[in-house]
Every structure is written in C-alpha cells, then in structure tokens.
N, C-alpha and C positions, 0 to 999 in steps of 0.2 A: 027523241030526247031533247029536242033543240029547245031553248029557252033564251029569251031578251035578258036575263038578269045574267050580271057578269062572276065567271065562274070565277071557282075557289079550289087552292090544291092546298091538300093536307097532305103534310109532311110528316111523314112516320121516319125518324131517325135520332139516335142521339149520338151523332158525328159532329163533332163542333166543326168539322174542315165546312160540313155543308151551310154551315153557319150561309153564306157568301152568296148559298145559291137560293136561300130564301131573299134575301135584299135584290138578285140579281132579277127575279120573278117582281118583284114588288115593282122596280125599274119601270116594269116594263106592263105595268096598268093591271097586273094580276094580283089576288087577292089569295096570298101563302100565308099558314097557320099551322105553326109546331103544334104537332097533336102530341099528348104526354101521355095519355092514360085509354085505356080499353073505353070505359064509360063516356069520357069527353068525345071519342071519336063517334060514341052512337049518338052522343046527342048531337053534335055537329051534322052526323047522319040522314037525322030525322027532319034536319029542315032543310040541307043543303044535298044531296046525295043527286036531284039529277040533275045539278048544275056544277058536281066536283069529279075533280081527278083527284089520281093519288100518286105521294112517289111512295117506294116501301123500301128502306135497307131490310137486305132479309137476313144479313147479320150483325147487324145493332141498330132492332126497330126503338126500342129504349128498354124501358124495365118491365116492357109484357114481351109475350114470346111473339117471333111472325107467325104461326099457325091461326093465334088469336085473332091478329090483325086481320089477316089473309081471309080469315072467316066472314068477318065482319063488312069486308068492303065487299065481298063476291056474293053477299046475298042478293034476292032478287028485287031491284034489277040491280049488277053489279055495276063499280064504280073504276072506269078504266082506272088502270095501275099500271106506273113506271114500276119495274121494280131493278135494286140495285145490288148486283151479282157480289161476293167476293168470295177468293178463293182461301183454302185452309182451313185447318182443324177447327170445326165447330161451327161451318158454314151448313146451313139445313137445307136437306134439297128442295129444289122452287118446282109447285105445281105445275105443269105444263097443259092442265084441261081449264086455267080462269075464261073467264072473259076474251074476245076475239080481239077485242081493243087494248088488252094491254100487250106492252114492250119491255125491252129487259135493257139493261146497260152492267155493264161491267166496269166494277170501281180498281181503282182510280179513275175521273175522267174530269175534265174541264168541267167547270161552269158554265160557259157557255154552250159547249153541246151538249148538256141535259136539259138548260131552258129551250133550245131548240126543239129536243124529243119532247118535251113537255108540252109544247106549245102544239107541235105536231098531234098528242094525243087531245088537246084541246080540241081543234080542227077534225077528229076522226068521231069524235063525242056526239059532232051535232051543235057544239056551242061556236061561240063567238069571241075572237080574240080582241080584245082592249085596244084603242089605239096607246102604243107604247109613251112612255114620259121620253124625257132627252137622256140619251144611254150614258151609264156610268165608263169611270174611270175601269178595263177588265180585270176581272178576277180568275184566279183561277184555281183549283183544288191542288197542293203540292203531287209532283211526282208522277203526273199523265201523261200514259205511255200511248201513244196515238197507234201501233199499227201491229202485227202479228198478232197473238192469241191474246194482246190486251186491251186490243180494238172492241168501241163498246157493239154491242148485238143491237142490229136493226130490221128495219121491217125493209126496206129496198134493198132490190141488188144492186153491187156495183161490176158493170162489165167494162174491162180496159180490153182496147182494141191495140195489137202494135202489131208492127211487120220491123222484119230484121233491115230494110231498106227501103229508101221511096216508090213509088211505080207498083207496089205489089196489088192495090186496090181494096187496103186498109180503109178507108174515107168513105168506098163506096158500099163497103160491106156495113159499114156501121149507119149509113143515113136510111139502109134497107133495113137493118134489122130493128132501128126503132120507130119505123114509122109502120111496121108488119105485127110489132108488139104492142102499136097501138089500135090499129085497122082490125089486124085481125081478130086478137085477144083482150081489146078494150083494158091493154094499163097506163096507167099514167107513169110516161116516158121522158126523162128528161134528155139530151143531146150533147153533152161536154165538149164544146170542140178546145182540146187541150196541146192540138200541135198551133203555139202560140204563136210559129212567127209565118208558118206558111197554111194554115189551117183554113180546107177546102167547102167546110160546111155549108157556108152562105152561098157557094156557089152550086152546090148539089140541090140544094134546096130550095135556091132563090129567093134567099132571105136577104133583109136590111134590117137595120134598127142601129138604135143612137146609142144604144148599153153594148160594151162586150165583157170578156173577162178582164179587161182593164179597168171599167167600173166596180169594180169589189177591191181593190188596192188599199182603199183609205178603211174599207171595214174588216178586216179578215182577222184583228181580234175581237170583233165586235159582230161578226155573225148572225141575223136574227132573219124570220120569215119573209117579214116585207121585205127586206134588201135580199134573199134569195131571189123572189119572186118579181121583183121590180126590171130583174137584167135581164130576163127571158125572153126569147124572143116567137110569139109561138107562128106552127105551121098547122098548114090546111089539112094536113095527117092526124090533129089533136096533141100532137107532139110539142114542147117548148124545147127551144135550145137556146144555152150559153155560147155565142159568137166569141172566135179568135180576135185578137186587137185590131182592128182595122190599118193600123201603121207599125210600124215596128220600131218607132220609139219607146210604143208605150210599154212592150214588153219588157224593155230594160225597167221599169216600174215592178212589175209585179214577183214579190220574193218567192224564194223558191218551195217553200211551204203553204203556199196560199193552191195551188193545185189541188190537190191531194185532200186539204181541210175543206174547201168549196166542193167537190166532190164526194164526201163523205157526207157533210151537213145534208146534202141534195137527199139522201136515202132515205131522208124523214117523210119527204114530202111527195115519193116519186116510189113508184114500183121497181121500177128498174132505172138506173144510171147511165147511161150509155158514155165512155171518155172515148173519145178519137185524140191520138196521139201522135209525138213527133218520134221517129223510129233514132233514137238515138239516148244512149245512159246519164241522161245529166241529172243535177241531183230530185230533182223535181217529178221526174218520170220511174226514178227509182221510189221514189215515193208512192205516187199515186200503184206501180208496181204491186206496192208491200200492203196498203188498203186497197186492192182489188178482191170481192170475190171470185172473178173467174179473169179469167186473163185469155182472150181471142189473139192467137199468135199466126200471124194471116203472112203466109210465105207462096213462091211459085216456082213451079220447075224449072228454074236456071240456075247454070252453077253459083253466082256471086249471089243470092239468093239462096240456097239452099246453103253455102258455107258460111253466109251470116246468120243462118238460122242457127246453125251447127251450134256458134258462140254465145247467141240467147240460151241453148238449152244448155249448155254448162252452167253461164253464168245463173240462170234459173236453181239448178242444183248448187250451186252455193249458198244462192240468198233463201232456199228452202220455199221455194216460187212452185215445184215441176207440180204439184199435187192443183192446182190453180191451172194452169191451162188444159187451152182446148186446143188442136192444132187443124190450123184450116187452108187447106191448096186451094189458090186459086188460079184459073187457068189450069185446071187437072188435064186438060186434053192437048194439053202440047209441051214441050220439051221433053226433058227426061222424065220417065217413064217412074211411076209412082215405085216398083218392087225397088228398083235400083235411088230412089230418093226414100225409104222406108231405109231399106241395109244403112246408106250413108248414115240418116242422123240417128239412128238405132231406135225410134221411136215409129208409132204406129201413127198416120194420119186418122186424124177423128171425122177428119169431112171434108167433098172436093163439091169446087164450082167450078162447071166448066168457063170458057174462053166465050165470050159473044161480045168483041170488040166494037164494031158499028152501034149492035143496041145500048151498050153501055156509054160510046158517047152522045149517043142521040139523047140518052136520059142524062145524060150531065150537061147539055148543051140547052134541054128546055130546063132544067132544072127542079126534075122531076125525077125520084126513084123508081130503079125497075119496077120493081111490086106494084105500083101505082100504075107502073104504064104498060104493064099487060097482067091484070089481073085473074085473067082466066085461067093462067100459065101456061101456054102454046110456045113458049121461049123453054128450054133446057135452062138456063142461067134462072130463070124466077122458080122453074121445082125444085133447082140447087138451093137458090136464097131461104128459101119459103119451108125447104125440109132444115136448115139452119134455125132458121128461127122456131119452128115448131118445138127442136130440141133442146134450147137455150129454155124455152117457155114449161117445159114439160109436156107437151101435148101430143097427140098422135099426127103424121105424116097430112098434111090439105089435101083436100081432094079436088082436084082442078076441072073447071069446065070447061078451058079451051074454047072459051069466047074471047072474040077479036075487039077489045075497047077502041072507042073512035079516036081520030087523030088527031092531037093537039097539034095549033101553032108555038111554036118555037121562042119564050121568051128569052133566051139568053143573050145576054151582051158580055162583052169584058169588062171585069173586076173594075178595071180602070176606067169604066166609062160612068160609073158613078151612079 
C-alpha cells in the first residue's frame, strides 16, 4: 500500500475537545479533514483510501452512527483506524475482527499521544510521514488520566524490570531479555535504561552515543517520532536503546514525569519496551510502576533481599500493582532454599536463574549478553534466560544445540575511560 503522495487522516468525531488534535496533526505536515457525513467520507474514499488513516470516536462519531462509519472504512481494502474508546451508557461495543493495522485509545487522552499513535499507524500503513513544520505551543485534551485502567490501549508491551536492592542482576536480566526478543523472536525492542543516575546499560552492551535520556528534557511536552527516534542508540542484536545520562548532573534536569511518558510514547513504535530501573520508590519509578504492563520483580536468596522483597509486595498490594508481576529468583542455586523463601513472602516464584558468576562477568566485561555469547545453551544460566524470555514472548520452551560459539576478544574498558 505504500504511496509517494502525502497521506490524509479523516476524522470521524464531533468532540470539539478534539478540535486541538486536528491543528496538532496539521502541525506537523499531515493533511487532517473533519469528515461530517457517511457520503463525504465515501467520496473522500474513492480517491484517497490507500493513502488514508482514520481516527473514529466510537461514541460521538457525529450525526451517523459508528456501525456506519466502521463499515465503510473496513471495506476492501480497509483503511487503518485509530479508534477512540469511552466508557458509559451508550458506548457501542468496538469490533475486535477490523483490520490488523488498527489501534484503539482510550478517551480521555493528550493530544499529543494520539498524534503519536497516529503517526505510528502512518508508519504501520506502508506510507510516509511528512517532514514535520516547527512544533506548536502543546495542547492538550482537558482531564487525561495517564495510568491504571485509563491508560490509552497500545500495540507494545511495556516490561519494568525492578529488584528490591542493588546487586540482584536486574540490568542483566533485562539487556538478555531484549536482545533474545529480538534475536530469537524478531520484535522490535526498545531498551529504557531508566536507573537514571547509575544505569548499567552501556556498559552491558557496549554502547556510546551523544543522545541519552537527558536529550528528551526540552521535549517531553512536545513528544513526536523523529525526537523518539533520534536518542536511540542501536545494538548489533537489532535492538535500540535509550542511554542513562552520562553525568549526573544532568539528571537533576530531567522531571519526574518525563520517564514513564517516554516510555509509554515508545509502545507505538516498538513491540516490546523493555525499562531497567533504579530499585528504589521515588516519584518517577512509581510512575513508570503504574504504566507498566508486567512488572519483572528480580529478587535472590538472601535475607536483606528477600525482606525488601517482602515490602515491594505489600506496597505492590496497595497501589493494586500484585496482578502485574512476574517474580523472578535469581541465583536460585544458593542461599536460602526456595520452600523456605516461598512460605516468607507467601507468594509463588514464577521463575529461577541459576548462579553462573564467572560467565556473567565475562559477558559484562566484553559487553556482550549471555544469550549472545553461548547461543547453543551448554550454560544452565542461558536455558534459565532463554526459558524467561520464551515466556514473556509466548512461545514454547528453545530447543538448544549445545554448540560451543567461538571466542571473542574482550572489549571492555572502564566507564571512565571514555
């Protein structure tokens, strides 16, 4: 469906709030048009249809019904549809067999993160996004609630990784599980290093770059593709990641809601999310918390360890968190004994890795993930990682060949060496 001529989204709504998000589209080199009537949208149709998106309120499309609408865009061949959720009497239910390419959002929500999904369904179409004008003053839709059940529906997951305390090998779970979900499962993975002032990323991976999460500061009411896309930093896994600030002044820059909102924006564009985090409740990580689909809560058999676990899983049950994690022992083969750490925090581990210290820092010392560096899985530690990730993915258990991959030279240096 790919086409040179610059697309067009038709707007099926008669919400004056959205007034805001047509100008905000137009902003930004795309070509938006309130559609009024059944008949106007077929003629608009007939000449524009494989070079348009739609958004659809499916509870005030204007004065035709959504059935109408919904017909009309899904004939063949259909025409991707945002459509826009709301809840209450007189909300009609939304098909769930259209199109493969449409997305759903739930109203209320910012202006800016529907031109985001919008732009997203652009990019999924086959078309071409405009280069953008110079961004407006933001707008936004009164009254958007960013996080529990009023979080808009997206096509990526977002996976937070935490541990109750440093050391647990939170960092290395997560640089394994997104580079196995790209390797193995071919999705596109993004990398969130979100422990902002000691964040291990770069150096698991052996990454540089001139962008970190400190380059998004000046835009985080301003949001849009090219500025996700410009801070990325990618790996030879096909992986991109967001780097931690490189100095730790700059994190005193970055407010505490820009996390959580960079994070979520990313689910447009990425299968899966991946945040690595700072193990600790500030307001930021509560955040990203509350917009996580799953939550990897990465603990290991030792007492101070398992009794900060203890206080994530209350506090988890307050903020109505528990239904969201996963809980993952790492180091399953030593210390206390999984029966007697199951009784303490009255909960079932979902999944152990064992212990293989040497191999894990040989892989943090070339800068290189397990998975990568015994692919065959003749390591205990990579059928642990690897039956991890299969599960996160949906997939059934890898089947390993227990081939010995050759030996790499060692590129690590220290952080400080520049």
């Amino acid at each position: 469906m790919s086409t040179d001529a610059p697309p067009v989204v038709l707007l099926f709504t008669a919400n004056p709030e959205l007034d805001a998000l047509q100008a905000a589209l137009e902003s930004r080199g795309l070509r938006a048009i309130r559609v009024e009537t059944v008949d106007a949208a077929q003629e608009l149709l007939a000449v524009d249809r494989p070079r348009a998106v739609a958004v659809l309120d499916t509870f005030r499309p204007s004065s035709y019904s959504f059935a109408a609408v919904y017909r009309v865009l899904h004939q063949d061949p259909p025409v991707p549809t945002l459509m826009l959720l709301s809840e209450g009497p007189g909300a009609p239910p939304v098909p769930r067999d259209g199109s493969a390419l449409d997305d759903y959002a739930r109203m209320p929500a910012r202006v800016d993160e529907l031109v985001l999904r919008i732009q997203a369904l652009v990019l999924r179409a086959g078309l071409t996004l405009p280069a953008p004008a110079p961004p407006p003053t933001a707008v936004t839709v009164p009254a958007a609630p960013q996080t529990g059940d009023h979080a808009p529906f997206r096509n990526g997951e977002m996976i937070v990784m935490f541990g109750p305390k440093g050391g647990v090998g939170r960092s290395t779970i997560a640089t394994n599980l997104a580079v196995e979900l790209a390797q193995r499962y071919d999705k596109q993975v993004v990398l969130v290093d979100a422990d902002l002032w000691f964040g291990d990323v770069s150096v698991l991976l052996d990454l540089r770059g001139e962008h970190s999460f400190a380059s998004l500061v000046h835009h985080g009411d301003q949001l849009d593709l090219d500025v996700l896309r410009n801070v990325l930093v990618p790996h030879s896994s096909n992986i991109k990641a967001l780097l931690a600030p490189p100095e730790p002044a700059l994190v005193e820059t970055i407010p505490p809601f820009l996390p959580a909102r960079v994070a979520t924006a990313y689910r447009a564009l990425f299968d899966y999310v991946i945040v690595d985090t700072h193990p600790s409740m500030e307001e930021y990580m509560l955040q990203l918390l509350e917009v996580a689909d799953r939550i990897l809560l990465v603990t290991t058999p030792e007492l101070s360890s398992i009794r900060n676990t203890g206080q994530v899983l209350k506090l988890a049950n307050t903020l109505g968190l528990r239904d969201k994690l996963t809980i993952v022992l790492n180091r399953a083969n030593s210390g206390v004994q999984m029966e007697h750490l199951e009784q303490t925090l009255g909960v079932r581990v979902d999944h152990t890795i064992v212990s293989a210290g040497p191999r894990v820092v040989e892989a943090a010392n070339q800068g290189t993930p397990v998975l990568l560096m015994d692919p065959g899985g003749r390591e205990q530690i990579t059928r642990d990682l690897g039956r991890l990730v299969a599960k996160i993915a949906g997939q059934p258990e890898p089947q390993w060949d227990g081939k010995q991959p050759a030996q790499r030279r060692s590129r690590w240096r220290p952080r400080w060496a520049g």
